[in-house]
Backbone as a chain_set.jsonl record, in Angstrom:
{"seq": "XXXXXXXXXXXXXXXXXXXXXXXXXXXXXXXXXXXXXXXXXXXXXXXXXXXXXXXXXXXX", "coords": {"N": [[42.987, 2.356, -11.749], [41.373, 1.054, -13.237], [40.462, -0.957, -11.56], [38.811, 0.512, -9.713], [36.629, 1.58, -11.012], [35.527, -0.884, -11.246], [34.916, -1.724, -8.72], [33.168, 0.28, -7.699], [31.396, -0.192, -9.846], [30.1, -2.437, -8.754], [29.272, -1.547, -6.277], [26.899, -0.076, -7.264], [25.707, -1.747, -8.584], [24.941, -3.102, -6.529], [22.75, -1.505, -4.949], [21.515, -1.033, -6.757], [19.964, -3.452, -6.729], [19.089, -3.545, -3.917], [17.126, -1.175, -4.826], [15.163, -2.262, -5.684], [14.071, -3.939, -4.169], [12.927, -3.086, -2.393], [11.133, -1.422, -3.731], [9.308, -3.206, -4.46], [8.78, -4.516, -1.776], [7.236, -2.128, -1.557], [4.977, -2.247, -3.166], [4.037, -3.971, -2.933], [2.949, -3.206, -0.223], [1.18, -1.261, -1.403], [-0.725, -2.53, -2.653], [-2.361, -4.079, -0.618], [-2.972, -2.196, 1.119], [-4.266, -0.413, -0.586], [-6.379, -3.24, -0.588], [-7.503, -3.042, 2.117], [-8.587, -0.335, 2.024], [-10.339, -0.478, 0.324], [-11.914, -2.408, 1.561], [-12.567, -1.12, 3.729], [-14.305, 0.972, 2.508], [-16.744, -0.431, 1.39], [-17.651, -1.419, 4.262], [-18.815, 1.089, 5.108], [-19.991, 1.959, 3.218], [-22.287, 0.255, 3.825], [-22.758, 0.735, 6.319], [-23.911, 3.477, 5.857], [-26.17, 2.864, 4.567], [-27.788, 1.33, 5.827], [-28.194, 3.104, 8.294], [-29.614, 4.934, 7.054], [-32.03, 3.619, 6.191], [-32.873, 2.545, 8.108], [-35.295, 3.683, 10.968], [-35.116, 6.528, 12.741], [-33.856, 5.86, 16.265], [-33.803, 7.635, 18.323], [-36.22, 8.687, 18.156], [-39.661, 8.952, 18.751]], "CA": [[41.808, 3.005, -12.288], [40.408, -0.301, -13.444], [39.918, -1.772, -10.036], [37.997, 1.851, -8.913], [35.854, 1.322, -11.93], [35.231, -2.498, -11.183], [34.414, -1.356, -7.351], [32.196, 1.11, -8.132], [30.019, -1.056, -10.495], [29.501, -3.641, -7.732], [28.429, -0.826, -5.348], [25.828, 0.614, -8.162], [25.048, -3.065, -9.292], [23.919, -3.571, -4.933], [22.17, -0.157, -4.759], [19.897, -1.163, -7.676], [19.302, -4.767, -6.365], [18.031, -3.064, -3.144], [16.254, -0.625, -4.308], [14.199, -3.209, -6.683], [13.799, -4.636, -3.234], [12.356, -2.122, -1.439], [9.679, -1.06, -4.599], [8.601, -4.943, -4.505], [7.839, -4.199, -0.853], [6.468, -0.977, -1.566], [4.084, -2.413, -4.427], [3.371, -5.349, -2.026], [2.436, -2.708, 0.561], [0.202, -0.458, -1.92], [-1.658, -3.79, -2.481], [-2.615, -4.383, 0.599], [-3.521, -0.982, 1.317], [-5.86, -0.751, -1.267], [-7.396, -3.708, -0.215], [-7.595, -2.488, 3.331], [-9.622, 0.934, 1.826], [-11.984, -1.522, -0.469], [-12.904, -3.262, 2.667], [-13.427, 0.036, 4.856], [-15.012, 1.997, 1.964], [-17.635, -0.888, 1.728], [-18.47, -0.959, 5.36], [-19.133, 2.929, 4.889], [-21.484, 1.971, 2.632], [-23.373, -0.582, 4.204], [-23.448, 1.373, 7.484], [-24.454, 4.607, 5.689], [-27.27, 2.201, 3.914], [-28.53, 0.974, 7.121], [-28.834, 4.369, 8.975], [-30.529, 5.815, 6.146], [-33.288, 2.795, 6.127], [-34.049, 2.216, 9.831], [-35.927, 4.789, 11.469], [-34.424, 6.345, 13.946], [-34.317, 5.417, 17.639], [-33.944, 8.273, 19.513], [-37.865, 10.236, 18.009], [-40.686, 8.073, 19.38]], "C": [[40.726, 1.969, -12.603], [39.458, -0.995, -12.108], [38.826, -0.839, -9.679], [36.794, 1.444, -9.621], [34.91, 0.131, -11.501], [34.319, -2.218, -9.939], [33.72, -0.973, -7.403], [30.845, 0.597, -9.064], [29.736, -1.732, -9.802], [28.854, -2.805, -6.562], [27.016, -0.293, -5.89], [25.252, -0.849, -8.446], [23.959, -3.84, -7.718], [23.373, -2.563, -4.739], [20.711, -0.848, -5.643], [19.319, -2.815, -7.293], [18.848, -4.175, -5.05], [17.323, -1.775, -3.174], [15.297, -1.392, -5.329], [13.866, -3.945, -5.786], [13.008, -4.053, -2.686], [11.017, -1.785, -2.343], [9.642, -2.525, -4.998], [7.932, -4.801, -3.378], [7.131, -2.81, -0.872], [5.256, -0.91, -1.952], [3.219, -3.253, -3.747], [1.966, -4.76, -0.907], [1.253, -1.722, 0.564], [-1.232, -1.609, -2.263], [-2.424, -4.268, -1.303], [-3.291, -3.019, 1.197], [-4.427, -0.61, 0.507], [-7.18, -1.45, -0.971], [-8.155, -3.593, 0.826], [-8.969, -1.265, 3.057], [-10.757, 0.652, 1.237], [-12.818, -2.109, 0.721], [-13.772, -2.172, 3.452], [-14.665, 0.852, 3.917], [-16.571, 0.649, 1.727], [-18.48, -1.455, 3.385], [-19.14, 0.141, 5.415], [-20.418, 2.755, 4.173], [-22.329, 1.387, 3.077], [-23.951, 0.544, 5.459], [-24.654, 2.726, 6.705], [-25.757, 4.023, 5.243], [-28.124, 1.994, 4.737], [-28.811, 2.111, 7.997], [-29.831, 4.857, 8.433], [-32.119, 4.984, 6.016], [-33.562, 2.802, 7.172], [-34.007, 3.461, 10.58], [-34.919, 5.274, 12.858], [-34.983, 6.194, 15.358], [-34.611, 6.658, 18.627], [-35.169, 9.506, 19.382], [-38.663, 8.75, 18.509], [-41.796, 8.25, 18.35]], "O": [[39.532, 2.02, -12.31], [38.295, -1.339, -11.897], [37.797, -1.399, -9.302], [35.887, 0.959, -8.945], [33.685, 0.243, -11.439], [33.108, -2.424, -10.026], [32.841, -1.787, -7.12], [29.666, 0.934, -8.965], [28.561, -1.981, -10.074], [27.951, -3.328, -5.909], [26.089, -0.092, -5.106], [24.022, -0.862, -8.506], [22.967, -4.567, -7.674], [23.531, -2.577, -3.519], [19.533, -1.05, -5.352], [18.209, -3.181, -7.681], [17.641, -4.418, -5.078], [16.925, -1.203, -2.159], [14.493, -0.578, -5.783], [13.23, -4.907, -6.217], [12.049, -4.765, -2.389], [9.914, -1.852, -1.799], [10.088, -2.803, -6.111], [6.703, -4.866, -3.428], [6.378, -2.581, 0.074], [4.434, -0.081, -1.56], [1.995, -3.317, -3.868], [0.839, -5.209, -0.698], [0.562, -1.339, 1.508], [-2.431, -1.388, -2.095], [-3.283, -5.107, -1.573], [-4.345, -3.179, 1.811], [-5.554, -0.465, 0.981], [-8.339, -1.033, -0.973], [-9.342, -3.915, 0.767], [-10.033, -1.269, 3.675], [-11.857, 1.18, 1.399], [-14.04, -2.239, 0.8], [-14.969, -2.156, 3.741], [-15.712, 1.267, 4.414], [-17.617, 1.207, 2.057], [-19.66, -1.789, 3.497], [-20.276, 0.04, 5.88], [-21.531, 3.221, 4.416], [-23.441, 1.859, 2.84], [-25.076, 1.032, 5.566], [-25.853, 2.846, 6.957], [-26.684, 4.767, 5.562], [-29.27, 2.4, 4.544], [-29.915, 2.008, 8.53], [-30.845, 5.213, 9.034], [-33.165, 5.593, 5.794], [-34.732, 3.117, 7.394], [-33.011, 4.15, 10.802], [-34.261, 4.602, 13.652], [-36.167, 6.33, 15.667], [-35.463, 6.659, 19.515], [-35.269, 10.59, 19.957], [-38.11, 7.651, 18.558], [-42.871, 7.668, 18.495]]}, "num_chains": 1, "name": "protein.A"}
């Protein structure tokens, strides 16, 4: 019964060391993805900035 016990905590004791692995890369990967949407959402703006100032091309 002891041994089952013993076994069983070393399977629960590697479960929670990878999944504290996996939300490290998860956290890593929300980081990065953020910064990814900061970058696009300021292109968005510049472009939308620049359409809105220069006249357009295709009225004469």
């Amino acid at each position: 019964m002891k041994e089952q016990l013993l076994q069983r905590l070393d399977e629960l004791r590697s479960e929670f060391e990878a999944g504290q692995k996996m939300l490290a890369g998860l956290e890593t990967q929300q980081i990065h993805m953020k910064s990814s949407l900061l970058r696009i959402s300021g292109a968005i703006q510049v472009l939308e900035e620049f359409l809105g100032q220069s006249p357009p091309e295709d009225q004469p």
